[in-house]
N, C-alpha and C positions, 0 to 999 in steps of 0.2 A: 477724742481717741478714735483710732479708725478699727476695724476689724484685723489688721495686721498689727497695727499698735500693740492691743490685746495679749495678740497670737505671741509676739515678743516677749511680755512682762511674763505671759507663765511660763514661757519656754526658759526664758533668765532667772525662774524661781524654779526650776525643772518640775516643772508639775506638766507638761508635753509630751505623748511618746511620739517616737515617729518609728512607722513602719514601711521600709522603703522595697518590698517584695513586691514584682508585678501584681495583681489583682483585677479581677473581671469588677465590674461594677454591679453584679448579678450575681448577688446573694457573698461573694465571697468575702466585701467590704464588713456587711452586717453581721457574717458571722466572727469576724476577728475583732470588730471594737467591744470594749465592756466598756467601764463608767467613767473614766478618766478621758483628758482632752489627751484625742488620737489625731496625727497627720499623715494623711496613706498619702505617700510620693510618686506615686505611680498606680493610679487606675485609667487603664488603658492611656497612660501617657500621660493623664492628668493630674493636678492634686486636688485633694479633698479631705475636710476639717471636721471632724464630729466632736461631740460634746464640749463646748469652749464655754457654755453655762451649764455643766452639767451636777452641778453641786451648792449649795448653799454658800459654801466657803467660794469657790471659784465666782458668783452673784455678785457676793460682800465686794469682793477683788476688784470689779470691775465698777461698781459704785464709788469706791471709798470707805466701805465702812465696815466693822465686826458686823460678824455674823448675826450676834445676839441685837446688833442696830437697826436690824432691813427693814421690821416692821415698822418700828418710829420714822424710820428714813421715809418711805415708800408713803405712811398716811399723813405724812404730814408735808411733803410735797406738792408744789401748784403745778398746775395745769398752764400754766401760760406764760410758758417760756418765750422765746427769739426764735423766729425762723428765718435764715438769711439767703436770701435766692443771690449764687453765684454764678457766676460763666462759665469758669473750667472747671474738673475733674479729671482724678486719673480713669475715673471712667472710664473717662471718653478716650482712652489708649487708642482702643482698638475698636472698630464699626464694622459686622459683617452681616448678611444676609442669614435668616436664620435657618440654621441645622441644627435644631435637639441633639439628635446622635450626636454630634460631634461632644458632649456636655457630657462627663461621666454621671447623670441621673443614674440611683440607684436602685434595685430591685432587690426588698431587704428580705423579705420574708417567700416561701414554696407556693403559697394562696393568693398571692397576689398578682391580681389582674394584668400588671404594667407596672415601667417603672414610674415613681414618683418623684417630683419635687415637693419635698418635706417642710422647705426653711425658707421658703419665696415669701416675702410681703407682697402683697398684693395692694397697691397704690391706684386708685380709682376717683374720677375726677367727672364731675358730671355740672355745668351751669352753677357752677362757684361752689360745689359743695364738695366735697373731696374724704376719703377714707382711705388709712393705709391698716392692714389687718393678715394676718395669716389661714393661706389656706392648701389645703394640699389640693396637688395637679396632677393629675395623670396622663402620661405623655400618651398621644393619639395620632403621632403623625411629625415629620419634620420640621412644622409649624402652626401645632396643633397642641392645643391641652385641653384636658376637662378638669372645671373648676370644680370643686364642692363649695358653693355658695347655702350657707344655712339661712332658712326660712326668717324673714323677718330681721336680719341683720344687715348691718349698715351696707356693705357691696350687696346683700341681693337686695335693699332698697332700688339702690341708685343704679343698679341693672333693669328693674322693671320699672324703671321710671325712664329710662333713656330707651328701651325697649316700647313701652306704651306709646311712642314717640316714633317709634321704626328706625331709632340709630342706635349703631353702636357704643358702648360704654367704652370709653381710654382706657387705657391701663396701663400701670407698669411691672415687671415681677421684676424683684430686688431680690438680691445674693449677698453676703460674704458683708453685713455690715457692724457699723459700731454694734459689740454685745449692749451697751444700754439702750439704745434706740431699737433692738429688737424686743429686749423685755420691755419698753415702755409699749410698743406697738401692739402687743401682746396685755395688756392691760385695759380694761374697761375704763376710758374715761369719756368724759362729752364729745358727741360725734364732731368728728371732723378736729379733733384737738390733739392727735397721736402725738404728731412734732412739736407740736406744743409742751408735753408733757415730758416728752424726749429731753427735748433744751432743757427745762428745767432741772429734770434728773441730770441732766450732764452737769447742769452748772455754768453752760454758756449756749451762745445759739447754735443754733443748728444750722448747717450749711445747707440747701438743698440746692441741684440742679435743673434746669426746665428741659425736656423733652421734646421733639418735633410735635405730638401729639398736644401736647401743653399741660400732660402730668410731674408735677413734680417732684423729685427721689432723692435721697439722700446719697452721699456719696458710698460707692457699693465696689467689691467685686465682680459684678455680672447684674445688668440689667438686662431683661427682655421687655422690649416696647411693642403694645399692640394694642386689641380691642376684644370685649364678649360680645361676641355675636346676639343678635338681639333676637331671634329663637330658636337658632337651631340648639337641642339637646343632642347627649348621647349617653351612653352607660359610665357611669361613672363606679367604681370599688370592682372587685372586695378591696376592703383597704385595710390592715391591721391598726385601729386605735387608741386610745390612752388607757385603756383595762387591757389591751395587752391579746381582745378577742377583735373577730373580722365584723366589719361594720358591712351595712347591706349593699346593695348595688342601686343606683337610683337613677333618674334620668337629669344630668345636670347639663348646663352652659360652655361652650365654648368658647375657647381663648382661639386667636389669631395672632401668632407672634407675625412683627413687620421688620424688624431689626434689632439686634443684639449688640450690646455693649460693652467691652471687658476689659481690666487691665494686662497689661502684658503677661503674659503665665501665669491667671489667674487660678485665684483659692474657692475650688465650690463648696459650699459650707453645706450639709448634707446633717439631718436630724432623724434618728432613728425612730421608731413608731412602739411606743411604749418606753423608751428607752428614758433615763435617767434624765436627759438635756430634755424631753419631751414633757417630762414631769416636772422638771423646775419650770419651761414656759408656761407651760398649761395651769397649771396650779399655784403658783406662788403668788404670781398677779391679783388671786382673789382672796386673798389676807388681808392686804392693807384696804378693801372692799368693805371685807366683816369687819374688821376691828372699827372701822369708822361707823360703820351702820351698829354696832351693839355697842359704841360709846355713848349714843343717846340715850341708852337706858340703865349703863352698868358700867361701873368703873373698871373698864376691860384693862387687860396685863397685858396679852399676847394673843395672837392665832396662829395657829399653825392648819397646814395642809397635810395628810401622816402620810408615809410613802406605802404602805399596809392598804388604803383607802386609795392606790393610784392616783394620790395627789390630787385629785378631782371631785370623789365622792365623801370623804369625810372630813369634817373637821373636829378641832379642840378647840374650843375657848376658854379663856382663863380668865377669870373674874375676881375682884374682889367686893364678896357680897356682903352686903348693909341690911338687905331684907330679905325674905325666902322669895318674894315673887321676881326679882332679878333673873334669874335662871332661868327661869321659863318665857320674859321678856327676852334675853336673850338669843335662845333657843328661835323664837321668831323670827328677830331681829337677824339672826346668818343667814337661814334660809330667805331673807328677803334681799339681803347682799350676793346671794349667788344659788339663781333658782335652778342648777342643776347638782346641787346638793342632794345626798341622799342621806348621810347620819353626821349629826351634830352631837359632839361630847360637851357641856358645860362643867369646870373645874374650879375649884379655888385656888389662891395665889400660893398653897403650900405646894403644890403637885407642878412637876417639870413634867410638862409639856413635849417635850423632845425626848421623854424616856416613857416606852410604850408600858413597861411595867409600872409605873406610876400612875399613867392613867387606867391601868386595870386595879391597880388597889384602890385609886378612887372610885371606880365600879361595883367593886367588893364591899366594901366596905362602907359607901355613901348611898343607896340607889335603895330604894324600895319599890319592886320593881310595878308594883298596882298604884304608886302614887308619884313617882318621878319618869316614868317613861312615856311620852308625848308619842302617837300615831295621826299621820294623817293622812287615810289612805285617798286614792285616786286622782292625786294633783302633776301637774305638769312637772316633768323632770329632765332627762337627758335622756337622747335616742343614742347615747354611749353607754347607756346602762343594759347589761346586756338580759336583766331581770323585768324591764317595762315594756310595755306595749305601746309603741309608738311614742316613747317618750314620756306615758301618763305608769306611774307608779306609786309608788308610798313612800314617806320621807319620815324617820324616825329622829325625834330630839329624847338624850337623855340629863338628866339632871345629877350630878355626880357631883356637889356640892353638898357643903353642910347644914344639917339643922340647925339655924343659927341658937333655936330657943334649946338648943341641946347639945352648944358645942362642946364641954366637955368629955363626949363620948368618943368623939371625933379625931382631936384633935392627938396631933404625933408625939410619940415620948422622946425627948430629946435627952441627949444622953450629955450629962457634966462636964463640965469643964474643968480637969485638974490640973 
């Protein structure tokens, strides 16, 4: 499926609005989308795509599968799919010398620094080793970005290893492509395996093309080819986050775009910052994570990511428990599947998970709060948490499960069947 493939099925299911009113790219786009897939037909001349995964149902869509199946789908998926290096793409329509400005990049929010690109994979290719991964850019110049490269992960490896070396890192920033090849990109798997795990989720290979540089991209809307400069920094934020507050301002990496690649009247695919499509990428990816890391210890049902928790910081897991110490293996067990966790619920299989009142009755009614509530202050978490200190905070697991030597007390009265 290509990213207009997509863009078709939901329009043909009318789940699409389009809004064809001129629009500045500057604040005006961000304040008119809400949570549905939007197509602005004109910002400053151009189009642009927001929320095409912005919902669990619109996810399932694009997978193949109910809603209620993502989890099963997603953990039980390989990793090592087809990658198939071809010649041509529509890509390659059109080749120009790069002008940012010319790109309706948008400026979503009053606090922010510049505009951003939200939705670029960032494809990085370094002495055979290669990562494709998302990062927000902020435009510096007509062929200029600042990256936000996080400490320790795979592009700022292979940036300070081709930098320790005094060259530049390749790159490519990728636009407007398949929605599954985004969420699988968008997913933690063994480094250097994105398109691997891509084809798989698709269900066939993955096409990619080769670049002058020798990085290779899947077929896209809009490529930008270039390189991170190997030190020069510059300010990078405020940027508004996945909690919806402004993240700090930092010294990061520059980008050097060298040529731009596009199709004929291309679709810039553009991802709001807190926004609904920001919280399905960000978060959903880390379920089929936990669910596979607390099947070692517990006969896990489900996880969810809650939209209350910005998709990021909380989760449920659903268990069906054998023994009381489950719960608390579990409770470990998320937090080790995605260490910038900050509250884990553990439930039993009676409690839906997708209804926030349910897991407060399992709160109510299961939880004592001196012997099922887990503290563990001072540990590594996320510098998006706008409660920690450089990222070190406290991470709370609750146990919201039953006494099993006391389930009669527990358990729901079900009402007859007449």
């Amino acid at each position: 499926m290509s990213f207009r493939g997509f863009l078709e099925i939901i329009k043909s299911k009318g789940k699409l609005k389009e809004i064809n009113k001129p629009l500045s790219p500057v604040y005006e786009v961000s304040s008119m989308v809400g949570n549905e897939p939007t197509l602005f037909t004109n910002v400053n001349g151009s189009r642009v795509l927001m929320n095409i995964l912005a919902s669990r149902e619109l996810l399932a869509e694009a997978l193949g599968v109910s809603p209620e199946k993502i989890i099963e789908h997603l953990s039980s998926c390989p990793t090592d799919g087809e990658v198939k290096l071809v010649r041509d793409s529509p890509t390659f329509e059109v080749e120009e010398k790069p002008d940012l400005y010319k790109l309706p990049i948008l400026t979503h929010f009053e606090g922010d620094g510049a505009p951003y690109i939200t939705s670029g994979v960032v494809v990085s290719q370094y002495k055979g080793l290669m990562n494709a991964s998302i990062h927000r850019l902020r435009v510096i110049g007509k062929d200029r970005l600042a990256a936000r490269l996080v400490e320790f992960r795979h592009t700022y490896n292979l940036h300070k290893m081709a930098a320790q070396n005094g060259e530049p890192l390749p790159v490519a920033i990728v636009l407007g492509i398949d929605p599954v090849v985004l969420f699988a990109i968008s997913t933690r798997v063994p480094e250097g395996k994105e398109f691997n795990y891509a084809a798989a989720l698709q269900g066939e290979p993955l096409e990619v093309i080769e670049l002058e540089n020798g990085v290779k991209v899947p077929h896209a809307e809009i490529v930008l080819e270039g390189y991170i400069h190997p030190t020069e920094l510059v300010d990078e934020g405020p940027f508004v986050d996945i909690s919806g507050t402004y993240d700090i301002v930092r010294k990061q990496p520059v980008i050097y775009i060298t040529k731009v690649f596009h199709r004929r009247d291309p679709i810039y695919h553009a991802l709001l910052p807190a926004g609904s499509e920001h919280h399905i990428m960000m978060g959903i990816p880390y379920e089929p994570l936990i669910f596979n890391e607390v099947k070692k210890v517990a006969d896990v049902r489900n996880v969810v990511m809650t939209p209350g928790g910005c998709y990021y910081f909380h989760a449920v897991v659903q268990i069906h428990k054998t023994n009381d110490d489950e719960a608390k293996q579990a409770i470990d067990a998320t937090f080790a599947a995605h260490k910038s966790l900050k509250h884990v619920v553990i439930v039993d299989d009676d409690i839906d998970i997708f209804n926030p009142n349910d897991i407060e009755f399992a709160i109510a009614t299961r939880v004592k709060g001196d012997e099922d509530i887990y503290i563990y202050p001072n540990v590594r978490g996320s510098t998006l948490d706008p409660r920690s200190e450089n990222g070190i905070g406290t991470k709370v697991g609750i146990d919201a499960t039953m006494d099993l030597s006391k389930r009669w007390k527990f358990e729901r009265a079900k009402k007859p069947e007449i």
